[in-house]
N, C-alpha and C positions, 0 to 999 in steps of 0.2 A: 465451446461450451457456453460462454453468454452470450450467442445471441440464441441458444437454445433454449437457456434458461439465465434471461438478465435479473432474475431477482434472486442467486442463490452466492450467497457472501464468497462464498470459498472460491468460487472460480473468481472472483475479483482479488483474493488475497494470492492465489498462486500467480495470478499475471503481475500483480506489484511486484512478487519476487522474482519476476521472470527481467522484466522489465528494468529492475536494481543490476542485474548480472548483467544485463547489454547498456549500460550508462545513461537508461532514458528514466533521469529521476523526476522530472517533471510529471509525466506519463505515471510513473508507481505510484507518486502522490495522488493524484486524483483517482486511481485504483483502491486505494487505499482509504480515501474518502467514503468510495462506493462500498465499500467492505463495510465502514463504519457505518454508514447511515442503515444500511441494510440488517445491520446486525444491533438495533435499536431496543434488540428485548433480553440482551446478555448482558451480563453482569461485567465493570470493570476489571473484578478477579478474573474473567475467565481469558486462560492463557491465549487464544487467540488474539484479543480486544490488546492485553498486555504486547504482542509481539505485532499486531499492526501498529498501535503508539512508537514503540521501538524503530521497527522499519520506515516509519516517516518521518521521527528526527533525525534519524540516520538518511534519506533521501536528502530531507536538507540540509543535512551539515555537507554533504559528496557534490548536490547543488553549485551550493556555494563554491565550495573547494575547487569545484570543475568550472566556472568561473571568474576565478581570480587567477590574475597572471603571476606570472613564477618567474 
């Protein structure tokens, strides 16, 4: 779907989430990026904006976590 259409937010927000479930949090984040900048004319209320902020500190808190030795 984007390279069908790379200018439509939402297929960038379902591959972040795609992306989160197969452990490539690097990858969601910059998904996630694209979701945001894309999505430039919505309002912080709106639950989308709210749950990509969510799934990016949560990429990097898993990041991290996935990173550090145990």
């Amino acid at each position: 779907m984007i390279r069908l259409r790379p200018d439509l937010p939402e297929a960038f927000s379902r591959r972040a989430e795609s992306r989160m479930v197969l452990a490539q949090y690097e990858l969601a984040q910059a998904d996630i990026d694209t979701f945001l900048r894309l999505s430039t004319g919505r309002s912080s209320n709106d639950p989308d904006i709210k749950r990509a902020y969510q799934l990016h500190s949560e990429c990097t808190r898993k990041a991290r976590e996935a990173g550090s030795p145990h």
